[in-house]
N, C-alpha and C positions, 0 to 999 in steps of 0.2 A: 442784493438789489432791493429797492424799496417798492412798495404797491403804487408810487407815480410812475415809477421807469414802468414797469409791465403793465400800465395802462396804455401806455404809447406807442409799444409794439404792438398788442394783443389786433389778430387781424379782425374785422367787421363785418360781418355774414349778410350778404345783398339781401336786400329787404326782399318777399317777393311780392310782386307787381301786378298789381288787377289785370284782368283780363279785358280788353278792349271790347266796350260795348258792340254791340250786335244792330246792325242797325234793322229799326223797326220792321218787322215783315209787312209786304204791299198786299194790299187785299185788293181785288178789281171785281165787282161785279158784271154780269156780261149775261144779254140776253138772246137766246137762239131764235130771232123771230120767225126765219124762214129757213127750207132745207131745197136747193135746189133740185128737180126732182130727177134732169137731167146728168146731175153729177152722183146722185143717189143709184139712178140706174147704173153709170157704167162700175162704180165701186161693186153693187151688188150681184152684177154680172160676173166682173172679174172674181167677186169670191165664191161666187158658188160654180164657176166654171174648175177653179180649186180643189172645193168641196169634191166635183165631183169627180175629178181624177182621183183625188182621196179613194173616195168610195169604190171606186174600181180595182185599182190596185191592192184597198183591203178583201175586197171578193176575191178576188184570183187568189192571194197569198192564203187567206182563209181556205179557198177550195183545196189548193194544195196541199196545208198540211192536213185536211180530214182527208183526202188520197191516201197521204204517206204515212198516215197513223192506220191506213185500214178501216178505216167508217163505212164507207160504201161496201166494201167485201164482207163486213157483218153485219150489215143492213140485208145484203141479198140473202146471206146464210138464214137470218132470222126469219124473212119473210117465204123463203123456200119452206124452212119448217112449216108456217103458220098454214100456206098452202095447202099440202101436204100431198099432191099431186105431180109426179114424176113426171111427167109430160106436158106439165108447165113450165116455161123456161120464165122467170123474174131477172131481169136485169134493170136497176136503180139508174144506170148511165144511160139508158134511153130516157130518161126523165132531167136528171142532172148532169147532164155531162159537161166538162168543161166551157165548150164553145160555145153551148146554149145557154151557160150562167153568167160568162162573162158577156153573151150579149146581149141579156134582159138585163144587166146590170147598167151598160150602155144606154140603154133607151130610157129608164128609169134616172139616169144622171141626165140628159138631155133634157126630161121632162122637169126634172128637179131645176136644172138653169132657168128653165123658162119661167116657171112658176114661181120661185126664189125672185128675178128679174122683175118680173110683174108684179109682185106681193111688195116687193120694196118699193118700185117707183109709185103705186096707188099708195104706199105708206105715208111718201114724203108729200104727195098731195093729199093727202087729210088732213096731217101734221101742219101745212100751209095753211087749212081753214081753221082748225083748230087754236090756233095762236097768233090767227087775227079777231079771231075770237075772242079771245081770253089774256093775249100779250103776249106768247112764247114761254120755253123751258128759262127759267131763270138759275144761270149759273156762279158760283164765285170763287175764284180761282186767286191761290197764292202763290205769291215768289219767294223761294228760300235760299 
């Protein structure tokens, strides 16, 4: 055969093909002039009412494993030593016992909602004076 004939078979390898422009990314600036203080309070109610089951449930499970590791039975052993008087009776669990950790834990998350609640809502009214003040937090946010 001649080099015409296997030019005319010879197959033709697809070109390969740009990739399809990307269209421009959108920039939007956007300014936070005001935080309402009433929606500010119930967000920050609801998350520290959160927090503070948190907190609770990490005391108890805390308390239990220093139980179950034995902390408090070598706290009393150490401090019987330290004593050193036999007719003293030291027991830790008059001090820390479970029901009275888990309910200073209690009253310490209650106090934490309220103060959490109140810290936030006087936040969003400053932030209010603040950014008529001044203009608000200026933000700018992209679409991709």
């Amino acid at each position: 055969m001649s080099a015409s004939a296997n030019q005319g078979t010879a197959a033709v390898a697809p070109r390969p093909t740009a990739p399809a422009p990307r269209p421009p990314v959108r920039r939007v600036r956007l300014t936070v002039s005001r935080v309402d203080p009433w929606s500010a309070m119930k967000v920050s109610f609801l998350v520290a009412i959160g927090l503070g089951i948190a907190t609770v449930v990490m005391i108890a499970v805390l308390w239990m494993l220093l139980s179950g590791m034995g902390v408090f039975d070598q706290i009393n052993s150490m401090i019987e030593k330290i004593i050193g008087d036999a007719n003293t009776k030291f027991d830790i669990m008059d001090f820390v016992g479970f029901g009275r950790v888990v309910s200073l834990s209690v009253v310490l998350g209650v106090v934490n909602v309220l103060l959490v609640t109140a810290m936030s809502t006087l936040a969003a009214f400053l932030y209010n004076v603040c950014a008529s003040l001044v203009g608000g937090l200026q933000l700018t946010l992209t679409d991709d």
